[in-house]
N, C-alpha and C positions, 0 to 999 in steps of 0.2 A: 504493500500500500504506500501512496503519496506519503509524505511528512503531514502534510494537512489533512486533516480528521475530516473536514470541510471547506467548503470555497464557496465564494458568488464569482459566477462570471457574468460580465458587463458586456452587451452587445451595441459595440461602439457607432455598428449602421443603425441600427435602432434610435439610439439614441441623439446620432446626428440628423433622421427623420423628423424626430421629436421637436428638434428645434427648430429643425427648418415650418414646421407647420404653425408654429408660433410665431416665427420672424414673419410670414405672411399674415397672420391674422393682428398682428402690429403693427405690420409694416413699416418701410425702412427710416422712414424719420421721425419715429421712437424708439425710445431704446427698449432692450428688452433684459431684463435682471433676471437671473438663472439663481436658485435659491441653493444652497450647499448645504446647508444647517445638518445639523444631527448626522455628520457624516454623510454627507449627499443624501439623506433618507434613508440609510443603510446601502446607500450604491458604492461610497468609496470616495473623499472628498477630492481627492487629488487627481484622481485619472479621470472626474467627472466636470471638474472644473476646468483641463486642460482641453475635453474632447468639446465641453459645450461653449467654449470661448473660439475656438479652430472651427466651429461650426455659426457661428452666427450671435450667440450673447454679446453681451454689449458690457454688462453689468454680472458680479456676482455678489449673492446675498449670504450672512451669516449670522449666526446669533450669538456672537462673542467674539471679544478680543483675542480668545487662543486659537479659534477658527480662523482669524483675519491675519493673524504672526505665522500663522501653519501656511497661509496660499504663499505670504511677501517671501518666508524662507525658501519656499518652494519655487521662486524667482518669477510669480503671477503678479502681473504689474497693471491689471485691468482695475479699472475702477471695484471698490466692495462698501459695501454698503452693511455697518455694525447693526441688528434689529434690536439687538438688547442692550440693555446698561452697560454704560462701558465707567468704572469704576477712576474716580478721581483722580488715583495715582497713576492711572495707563492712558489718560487724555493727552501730555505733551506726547509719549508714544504712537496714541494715533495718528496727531497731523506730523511726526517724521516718516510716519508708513505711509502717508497720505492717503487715511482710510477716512470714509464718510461715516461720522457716528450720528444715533438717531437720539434726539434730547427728546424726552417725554414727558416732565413733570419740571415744578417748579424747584424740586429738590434739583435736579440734573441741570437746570439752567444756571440756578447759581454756583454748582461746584466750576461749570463753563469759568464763568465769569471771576472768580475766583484765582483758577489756574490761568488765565487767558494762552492757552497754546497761540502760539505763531502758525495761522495759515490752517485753522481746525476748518473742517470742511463740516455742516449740520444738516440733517434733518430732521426737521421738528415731526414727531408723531400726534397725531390730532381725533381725540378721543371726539367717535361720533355714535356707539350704541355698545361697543361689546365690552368696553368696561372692565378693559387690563390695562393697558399701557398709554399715555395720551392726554394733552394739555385739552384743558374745559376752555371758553371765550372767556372765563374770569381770569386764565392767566395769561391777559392781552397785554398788563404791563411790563412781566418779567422777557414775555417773549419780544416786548418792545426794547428791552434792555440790552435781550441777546444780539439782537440785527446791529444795534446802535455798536458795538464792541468791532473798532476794526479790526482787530485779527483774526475775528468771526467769519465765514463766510455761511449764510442760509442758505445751502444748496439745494434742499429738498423740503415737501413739504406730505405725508401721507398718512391714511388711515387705512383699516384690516375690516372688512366685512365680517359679524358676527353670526349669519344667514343666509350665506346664498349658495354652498354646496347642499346641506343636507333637507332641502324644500323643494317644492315646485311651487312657492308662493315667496314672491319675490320681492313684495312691499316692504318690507323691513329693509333691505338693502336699499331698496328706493329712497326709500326715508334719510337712511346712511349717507346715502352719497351725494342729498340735499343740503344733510348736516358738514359734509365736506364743504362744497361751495359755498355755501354762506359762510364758513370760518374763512375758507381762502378770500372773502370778500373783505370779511375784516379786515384780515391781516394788510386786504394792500389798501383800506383806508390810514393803516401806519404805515404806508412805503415800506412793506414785507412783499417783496416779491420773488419767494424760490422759484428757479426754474424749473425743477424738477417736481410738476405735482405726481401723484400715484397712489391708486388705489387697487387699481385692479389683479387679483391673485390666479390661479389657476383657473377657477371656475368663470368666474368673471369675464375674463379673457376669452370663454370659449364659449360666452352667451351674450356677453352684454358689448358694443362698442362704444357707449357712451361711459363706459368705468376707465376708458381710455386716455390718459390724459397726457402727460410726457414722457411714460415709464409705465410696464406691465413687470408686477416681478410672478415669474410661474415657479410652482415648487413641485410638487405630487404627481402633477401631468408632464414635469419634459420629463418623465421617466416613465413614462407611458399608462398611468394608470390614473382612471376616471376620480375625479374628488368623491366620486357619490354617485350610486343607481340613479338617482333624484337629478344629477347636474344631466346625465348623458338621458333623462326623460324631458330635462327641461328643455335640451338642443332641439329638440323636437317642438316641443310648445312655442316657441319663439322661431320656429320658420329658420331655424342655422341647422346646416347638413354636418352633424357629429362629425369634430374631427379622428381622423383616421391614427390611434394612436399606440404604438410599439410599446410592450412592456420592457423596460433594458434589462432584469436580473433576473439572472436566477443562482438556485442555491443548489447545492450540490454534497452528497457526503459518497461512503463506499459501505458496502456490506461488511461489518468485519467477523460474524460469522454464522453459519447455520445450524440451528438445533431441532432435531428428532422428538418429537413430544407425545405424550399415550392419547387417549381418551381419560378428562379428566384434571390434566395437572392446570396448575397454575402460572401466569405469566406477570411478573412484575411485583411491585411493592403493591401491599393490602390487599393481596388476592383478587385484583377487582376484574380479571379476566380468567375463565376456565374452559381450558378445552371442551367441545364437543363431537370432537370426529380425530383421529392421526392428525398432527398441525408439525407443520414447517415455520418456524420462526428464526426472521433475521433478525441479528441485533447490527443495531448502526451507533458507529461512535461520536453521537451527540446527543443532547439534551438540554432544559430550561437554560443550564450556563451558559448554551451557546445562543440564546435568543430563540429556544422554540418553546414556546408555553407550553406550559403542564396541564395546563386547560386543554389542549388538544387530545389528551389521552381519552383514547377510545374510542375518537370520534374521528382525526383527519384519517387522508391516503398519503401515501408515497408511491413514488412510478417505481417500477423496477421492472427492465427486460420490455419497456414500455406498456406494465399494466398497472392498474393499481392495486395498491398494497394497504389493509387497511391496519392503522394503530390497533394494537394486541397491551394491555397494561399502560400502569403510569408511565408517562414520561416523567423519565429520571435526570438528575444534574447533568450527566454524561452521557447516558445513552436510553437507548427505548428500543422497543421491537416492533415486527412488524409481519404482518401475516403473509409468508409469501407458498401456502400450499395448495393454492392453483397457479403459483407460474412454477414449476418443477424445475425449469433450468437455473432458477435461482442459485446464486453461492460465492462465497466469502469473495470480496473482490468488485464486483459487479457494482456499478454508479448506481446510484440513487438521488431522483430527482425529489426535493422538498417543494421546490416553486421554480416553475418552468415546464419545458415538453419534454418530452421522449414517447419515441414513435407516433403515434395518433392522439397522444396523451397526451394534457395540458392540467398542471395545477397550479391556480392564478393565485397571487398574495389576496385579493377579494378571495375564495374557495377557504382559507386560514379565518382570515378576520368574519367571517358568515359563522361560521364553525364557532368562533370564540364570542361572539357577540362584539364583537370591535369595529376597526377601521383598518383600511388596506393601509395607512402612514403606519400604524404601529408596528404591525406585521413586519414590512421591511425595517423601518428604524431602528428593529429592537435585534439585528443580526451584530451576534457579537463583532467586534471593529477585530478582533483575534484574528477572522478568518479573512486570509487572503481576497484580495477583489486582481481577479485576470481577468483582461481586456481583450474580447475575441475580435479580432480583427475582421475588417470588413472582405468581399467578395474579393475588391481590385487588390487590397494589399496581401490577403493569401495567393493571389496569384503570382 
C-alpha cells in the first residue's frame, strides 16, 4: 500500500470549468474572488489557489491572517481579501503583505486607527440581516473616522446574504441587499466611496445579476457543488439555465484487509451490526480522525470494484468496515472510492451530508488537511 492511508485528488479540468463558468456569469469587468477559506473547503488551499488564479480569478478570499501568510509565503501575489478579524498586533503585517482586511465593528475600526498601518488596504463589512459580523448606520461616525485616516485606504465595501441558498423565497435577500444600498448611500453622503462594492456569494451569483456589483466572491460552487437542492430549484424559478457545474474532489483510501465472517458475528464497536448470511468484510484504514463522521455508521456506501459497499459497524477513529460480499473480487489493496466515481458509480459529498442530516460544505471541509491533495492533471497535459 501507498504511505497515504488516504488522498483527495483534485481535478484540475474540473475545476478550471468551474471558473470559467463564473468568469462568464460576471463577466470580465468585475472581478471575481475565489474563496480558499477552511483549506479550499477541504480541496487543498495551495494547488487551488494556484489553479483558480491561472484560470480566471481575479481575487482570493480567506478567513485569517494565517491563511493570507500561507498564499504571500507560497509566492501568491494576487490581491486577498482577510473575511475575519484580523487581530491588532498582525494589522502593520497586513498592509506589508499588502493584504485587504475587512473592519466590521467599531471595536476593529478603532484598533485601525490606533495602529494606523502605512498603506492598510479596508473593507468595511456592513451588517444588513444575518447578524454576525458588520457595522449598523449608527456606526457612520467611526467609519467616518476610518476614511478620514490617510494611511487608510477604503477599498471595499460588502455584506453576506443570511437566505438565499437554503429557500426558494427570496425576499429576505431582497430586503438584504436594499439594506446594502441605502448604507452605501450613506456612506457617500460622507465622501465614503469604496470601489469595490460586493455582495454576491455562490448562490447569488448563479441566480441573481443585480447582487452584482464590482466583485462576486464564489466559495462552494467553483468546486462544483450546488449551495442547496433549493439554489439549483431556484435556477429554475427565475428563468436562468442551471449552470453546468464539475465536482473537483474526490477522496480516496485502499482496502487494507479482508475478513471471512459466520452467520451471526459481530462487526464493530457496540455490537451494532450482526451478520445475517456468510459476510465479507473490508476494513479500510480511516475513520472520524480523518474527517468521516461516525454519524455515517450504518448508513453511507463506499465504491469498490465500482459497486457499492455498504457501512457494516461504527465508524471508528481509524478505521471502519465495509460490506463487500456481493463484489467477491474484493481484496486487501483494491481503491476505494468515499466521494467521487468509479465505474458507473458516483458518490456525491451531497449523498454524505443527506445521510448525516448536514450540508455538502461540511462534508468536504471536515477532510482531514493530513491527507494528501494530488492534482490530476488535465486531458492536454497527460498527453
Amino acid at each position: 500500500m501507498d504511505e497515504n492511508l488516504s488522498w483527495v485528488e483534485i481535478d484540475r479540468e474540473a475545476l478550471e470549468q468551474n471558473i470559467a463558468v463564473f468568469r462568464s456569469l460576471v463577466g470580465e469587468a468585475r472581478r471575481l474572488l475565489v474563496v480558499v477559506k477552511g483549506n479550499a473547503y477541504g480541496h487543498g488551499m495551495l494547488p487551488v489557489a494556484n489553479i483558480a488564479l491561472a484560470a480566471g480569478a481575479d481575487w482570493l478570499g480567506v478567513f485569517n491572517m494565517q491563511e493570507a501568510i500561507e498564499l504571500r509565503q507560497a509566492n501568491i501575489a494576487s490581491p486577498i481579501l482577510v473575511m475575519g478579524p484580523t487581530p491588532e498586533n498582525l494589522l502593520v503585517r497586513a498592509a506589508q503583505l499588502r493584504l485587504s482586511i475587512t473592519v466590521a465593528s467599531p471595536e476593529a475600526a478603532e484598533a485601525v486607527l490606533r495602529v494606523r498601518p502605512k498603506s492598510l488596504r479596508v473593507h468595511l463589512k456592513l451588517e444588513t440581516g444575518t447578524n454576525r459580523q458588520g457595522f449598523l448606520p449608527e456606526h457612520l461616525p467611526v467609519i467616518q473616522r476610518l476614511a478620514e485616516e490617510p494611511s487608510i485606504e477604503i477599498e471595499g465595501a460588502y455584506t453576506h446574504f443570511a437566505d438565499i441558498e437554503d429557500t426558494t423565497d427570496h425576499s429576505f435577500a431582497e430586503t438584504q441587499l436594499r439594506r446594502f444600498q441605502d448604507f452605501t448611500e450613506l456612506l457617500l453622503k460622507l465622501d465614503v466611496t469604496p470601489p469595490l462594492l460586493h455582495t454576491a456569494c455562490s448562490a447569488a451569483t448563479l441566480l441573481f445579476p443585480q447582487t452584482l456589483f464590482a466583485m462576486a466572491r464564489v466559495g462552494i460552487s467553483a468546486y462544483g457543488l450546488w449551495p442547496s437542492k433549493e439554489t439549483y430549484v431556484s435556477a429554475h424559478q427565475v428563468g436562468r439555465e442551471p449552470a453546468k457545474l464539475k465536482p473537483v474532489l474526490s477522496w480516496k483510501t485502499r482496502v487494507s484487509q479482508v475478513k471471512e465472517l459466520a452467520v451471526g458475528e459481530y462487526v464493530g464497536y457496540g455490537r451494532t451490526f450482526r451478520t445475517t448470511r456468510p459476510t465479507r468484510i473490508a476494513v479500510l484504514p480511516l475513520g472520524y480522525a480523518d474527517g468521516y463522521d461516525r454519524g455515517l455508521s450504518n448508513r453511507a456506501h463506499v465504491l469498490i470494484a465500482g459497486r457499492r459497499a455498504p457501512l457494516r459497524g461504527r465508524v471508528c477513529m481509524n478505521l471502519m468496515m465495509a460490506d463487500v460480499t456481493d463484489i467477491p473480487e474484493a481484496k486487501a489493496g483494491d481503491e476505494v472510492v468515499l466521494i467521487g466515481a468509479q465505474g458507473d458509480e458516483h458518490i456525491h459529498a451531497d449523498h454524505l451530508a443527506s445521510w448525516l442530516g448536514t450540508i455538502n460544505y461540511e462534508i468536504v471541509t471536515r477532510i482531514a488537511s493530513a491527507a494528501p491533495r494530488i492534482v490530476v492533471p488535465t486531458d492536454r497535459e497527460a498527453a
